[in-house]
C-alpha positions as CSV (number, residue, x, y, z in Angstrom):
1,X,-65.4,87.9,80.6
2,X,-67.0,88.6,77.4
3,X,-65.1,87.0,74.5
4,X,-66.4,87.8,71.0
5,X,-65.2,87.2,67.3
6,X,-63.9,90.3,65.6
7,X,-65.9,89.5,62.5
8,X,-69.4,89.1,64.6
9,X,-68.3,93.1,65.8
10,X,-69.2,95.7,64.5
11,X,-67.1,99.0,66.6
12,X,-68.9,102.2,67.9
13,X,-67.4,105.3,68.0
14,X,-67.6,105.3,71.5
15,X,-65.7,101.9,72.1
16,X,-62.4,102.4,73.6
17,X,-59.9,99.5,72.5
18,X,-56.8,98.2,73.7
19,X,-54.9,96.4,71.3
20,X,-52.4,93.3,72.5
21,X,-49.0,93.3,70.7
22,X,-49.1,90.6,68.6
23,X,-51.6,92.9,66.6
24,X,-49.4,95.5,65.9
25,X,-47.5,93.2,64.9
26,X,-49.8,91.8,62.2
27,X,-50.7,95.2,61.4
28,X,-47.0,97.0,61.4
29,X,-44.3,94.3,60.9
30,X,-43.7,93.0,57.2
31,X,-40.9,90.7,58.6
32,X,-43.4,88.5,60.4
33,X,-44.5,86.1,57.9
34,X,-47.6,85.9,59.7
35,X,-50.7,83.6,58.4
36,X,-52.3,86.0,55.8
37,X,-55.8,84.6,56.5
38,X,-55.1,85.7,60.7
39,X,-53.2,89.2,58.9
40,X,-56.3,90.3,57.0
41,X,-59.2,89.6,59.6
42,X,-57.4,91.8,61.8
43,X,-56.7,94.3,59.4
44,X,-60.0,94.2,58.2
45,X,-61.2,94.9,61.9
46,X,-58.8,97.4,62.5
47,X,-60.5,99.5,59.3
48,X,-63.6,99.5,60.9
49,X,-62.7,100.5,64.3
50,X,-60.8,103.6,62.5
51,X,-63.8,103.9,60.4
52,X,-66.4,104.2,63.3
53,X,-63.9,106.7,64.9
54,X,-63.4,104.8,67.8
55,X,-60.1,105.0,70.1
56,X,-57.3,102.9,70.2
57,X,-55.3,103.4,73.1
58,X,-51.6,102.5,73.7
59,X,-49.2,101.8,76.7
60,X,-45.7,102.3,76.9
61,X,-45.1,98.6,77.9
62,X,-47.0,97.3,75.1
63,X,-44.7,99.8,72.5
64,X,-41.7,98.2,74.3
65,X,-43.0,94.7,73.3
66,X,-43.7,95.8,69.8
67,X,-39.9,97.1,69.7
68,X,-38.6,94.4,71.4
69,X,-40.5,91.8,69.5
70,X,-39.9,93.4,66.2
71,X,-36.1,93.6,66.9
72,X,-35.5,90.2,68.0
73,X,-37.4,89.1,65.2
74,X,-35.0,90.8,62.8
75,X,-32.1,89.3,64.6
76,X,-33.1,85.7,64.5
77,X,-33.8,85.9,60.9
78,X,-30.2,87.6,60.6
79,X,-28.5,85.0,62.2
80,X,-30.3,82.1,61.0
81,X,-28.8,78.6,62.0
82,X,-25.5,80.1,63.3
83,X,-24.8,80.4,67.2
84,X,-24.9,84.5,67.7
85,X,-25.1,87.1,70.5
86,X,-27.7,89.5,70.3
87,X,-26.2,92.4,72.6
88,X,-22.2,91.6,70.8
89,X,-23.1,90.3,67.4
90,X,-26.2,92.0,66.2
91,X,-26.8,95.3,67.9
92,X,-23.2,96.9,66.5
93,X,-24.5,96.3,63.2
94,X,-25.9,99.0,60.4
95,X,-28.3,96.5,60.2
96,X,-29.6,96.6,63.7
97,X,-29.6,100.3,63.4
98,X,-31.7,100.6,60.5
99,X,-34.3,97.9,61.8
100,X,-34.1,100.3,65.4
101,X,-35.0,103.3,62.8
102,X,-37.5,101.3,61.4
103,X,-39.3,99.8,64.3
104,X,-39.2,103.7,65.7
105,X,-40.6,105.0,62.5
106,X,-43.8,102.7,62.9
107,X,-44.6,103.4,66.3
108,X,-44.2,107.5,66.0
109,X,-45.7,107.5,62.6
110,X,-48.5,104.4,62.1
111,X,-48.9,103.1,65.8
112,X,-49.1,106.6,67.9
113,X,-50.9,108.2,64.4
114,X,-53.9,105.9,65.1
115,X,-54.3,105.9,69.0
116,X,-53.6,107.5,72.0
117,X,-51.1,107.3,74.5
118,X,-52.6,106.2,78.3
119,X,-51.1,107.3,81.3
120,X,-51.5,104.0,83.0
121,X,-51.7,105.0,87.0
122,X,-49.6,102.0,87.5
123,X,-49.0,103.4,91.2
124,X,-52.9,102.3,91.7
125,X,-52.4,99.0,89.8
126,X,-52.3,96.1,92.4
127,X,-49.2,93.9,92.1
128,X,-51.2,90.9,94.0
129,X,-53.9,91.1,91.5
130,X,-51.2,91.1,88.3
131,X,-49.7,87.9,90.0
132,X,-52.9,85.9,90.9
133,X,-53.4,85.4,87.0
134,X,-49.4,84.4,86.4
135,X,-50.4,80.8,85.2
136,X,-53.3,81.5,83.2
137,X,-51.9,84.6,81.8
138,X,-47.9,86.2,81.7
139,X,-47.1,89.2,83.4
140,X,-47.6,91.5,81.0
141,X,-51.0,89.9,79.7
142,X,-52.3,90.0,83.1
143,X,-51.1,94.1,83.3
144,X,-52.8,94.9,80.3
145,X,-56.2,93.0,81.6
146,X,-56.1,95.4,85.1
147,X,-55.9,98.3,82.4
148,X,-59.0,97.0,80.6
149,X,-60.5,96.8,83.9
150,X,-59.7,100.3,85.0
151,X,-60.2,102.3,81.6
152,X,-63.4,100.3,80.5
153,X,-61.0,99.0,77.2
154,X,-62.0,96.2,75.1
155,X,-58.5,94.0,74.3
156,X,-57.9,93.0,70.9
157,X,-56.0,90.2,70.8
158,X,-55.0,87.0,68.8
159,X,-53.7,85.5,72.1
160,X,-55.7,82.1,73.4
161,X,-54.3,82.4,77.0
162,X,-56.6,85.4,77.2
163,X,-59.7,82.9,76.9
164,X,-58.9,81.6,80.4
165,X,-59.6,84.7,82.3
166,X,-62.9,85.6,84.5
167,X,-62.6,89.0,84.6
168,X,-65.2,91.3,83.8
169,X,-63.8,92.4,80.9
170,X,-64.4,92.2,77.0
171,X,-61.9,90.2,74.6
172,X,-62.3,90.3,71.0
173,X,-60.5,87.6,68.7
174,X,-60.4,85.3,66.0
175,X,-59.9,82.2,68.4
């Protein structure tokens, strides 16, 4: 693995990025009360890949996470302290609704408007290879590192687990 710090990187045009979900996140979800130092660096990085004209790709699995994160994210701060059901209390609500319209809204408009959507041949991804790394990585971490692998993508991510990996594969981070 090749692990470098976004702000010793400088993106080519012909890099081909794959960006892990808690940077959307930092770049797409106000609600987050992320740290702004972690916030900025990224964005920062993010500039200058769109400014070198380099691709971002996406995956439907890591859209689902950015919804799904995003969502359950709004609901926690809804509910605060009190005891609440997501699927009974929350999702009935004008409130979920308009976060769901929301969340939609950034990946149609910002997320999909700055990368491309990639086929990901999952038929030729092997499941044994996904579940040797469960341990060091999660399932879906370990999914998106077989992508890397297969498309020549460079993940961006602000997730330490990825740090443990051997793969031939490059990792760009703050940590």
């Amino acid at each position: 693995m090749n692990k470098i710090n976004i702000t010793n990187y400088t993106p080519k045009n012909t890099d081909k990025f794959l960006f892990d979900n808690n940077i959307w996140m930092y770049l797409y979800c106000p609600i987050g009360s992320y740290n702004k130092y972690v916030v900025d660096k990224y964005s920062n990085f993010f500039g200058k890949i769109l400014d070198a004209k380099a691709t971002i790709y996406v995956s439907s699995l890591i859209l689902s996470e950015f919804y799904n994160t995003y969502i359950r994210l709004d609901f926690n701060i809804w509910k605060g302290n009190k005891k609440k059901d997501f699927k009974k209390d929350y999702r009935p609500l004008p409130q979920c609704k308009t976060t769901s319209e929301t969340i939609t809204n950034s990946i149609e408009s910002r997320i999909l408007g700055v990368s491309k959507k990639i086929n990901d041949d999952f038929v030729d991804i092997s499941i044994n290879k996904l579940i040797e790394k469960i341990g060091l990585l999660d399932f879906n971490d370990s999914y998106y590192v077989e992508l890397a692998k297969k498309n020549n993508f460079k993940i961006v991510t602000n997730d330490k687990d990825f740090q443990n990996i051997k793969d031939d594969i490059t990792i760009l981070s703050l940590k």
